[in-house]
C-alpha positions, 0 to 999 in steps of 0.5 A, a space after each residue: 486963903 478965903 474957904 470955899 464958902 466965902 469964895 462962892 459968895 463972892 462970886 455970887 456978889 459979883 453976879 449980882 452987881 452984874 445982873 442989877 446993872 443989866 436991870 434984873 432984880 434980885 429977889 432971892 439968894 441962896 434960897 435952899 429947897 429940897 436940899 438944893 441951893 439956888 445962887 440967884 433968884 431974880 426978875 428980868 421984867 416978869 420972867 423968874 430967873 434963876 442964875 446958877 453962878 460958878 466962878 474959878 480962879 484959873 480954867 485949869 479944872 475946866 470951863 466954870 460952865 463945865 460944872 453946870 452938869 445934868 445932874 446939877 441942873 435936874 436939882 436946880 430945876 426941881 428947887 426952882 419948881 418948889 420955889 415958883 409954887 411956894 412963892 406963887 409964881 407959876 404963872 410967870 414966865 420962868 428962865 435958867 441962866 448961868 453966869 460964869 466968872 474968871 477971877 485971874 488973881 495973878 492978873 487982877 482981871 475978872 471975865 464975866 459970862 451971862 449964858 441967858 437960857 444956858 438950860 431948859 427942863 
């Protein structure tokens, strides 16, 4: 059985082969701010996107989109702002989406979920 780690990036592929098809481009993975991990960053035309992705095997514990709490989504927003200053982007338009993923194992079937402006700060 893969570690959590190696499923979370997995995920994270999937997430990117994903947005690259809708035509985003991926500027960053895995940047680590403020001791908060931001899954994705990426360009929709001249908007930041940052894309928290959640994947899940089975929706036994819940929707993946569940675990997108306040909490969670107060640290992604205070890591987005630390990279937005740092990569001097302040003047872009800037977005927070969610993508979730359902990798039926059993099936072999994976679901993809892309909440566009799943949050706002």
């Amino acid at each position: 059985m893969k570690n959590r780690r190696a499923k979370g990036s997995s995920f994270e592929d999937i997430a990117c082969a994903f947005l690259e098809k809708k035509g985003y481009q991926i500027i960053g993975r895995n940047v680590i701010l403020l001791r908060r991990e931001l899954d994705i960053v990426a360009l929709d035309g001249e908007t930041v996107v940052f894309v928290e992705v959640k994947g899940r095997h089975s929706l036994q514990y819940g929707s993946p989109a569940e675990a997108v709490d306040e909490k969670k989504r107060a640290g992604i927003a205070r890591a987005a702002a630390a990279y937005l200053e740092q990569a001097n982007l302040w003047d872009r338009p800037t977005r927070f989406d969610v993508v979730t993923i359902i990798a039926d194992d059993d099936q072999g079937g994976i679901r993809i979920d892309h909440i566009t402006d799943a949050f706002r700060t």
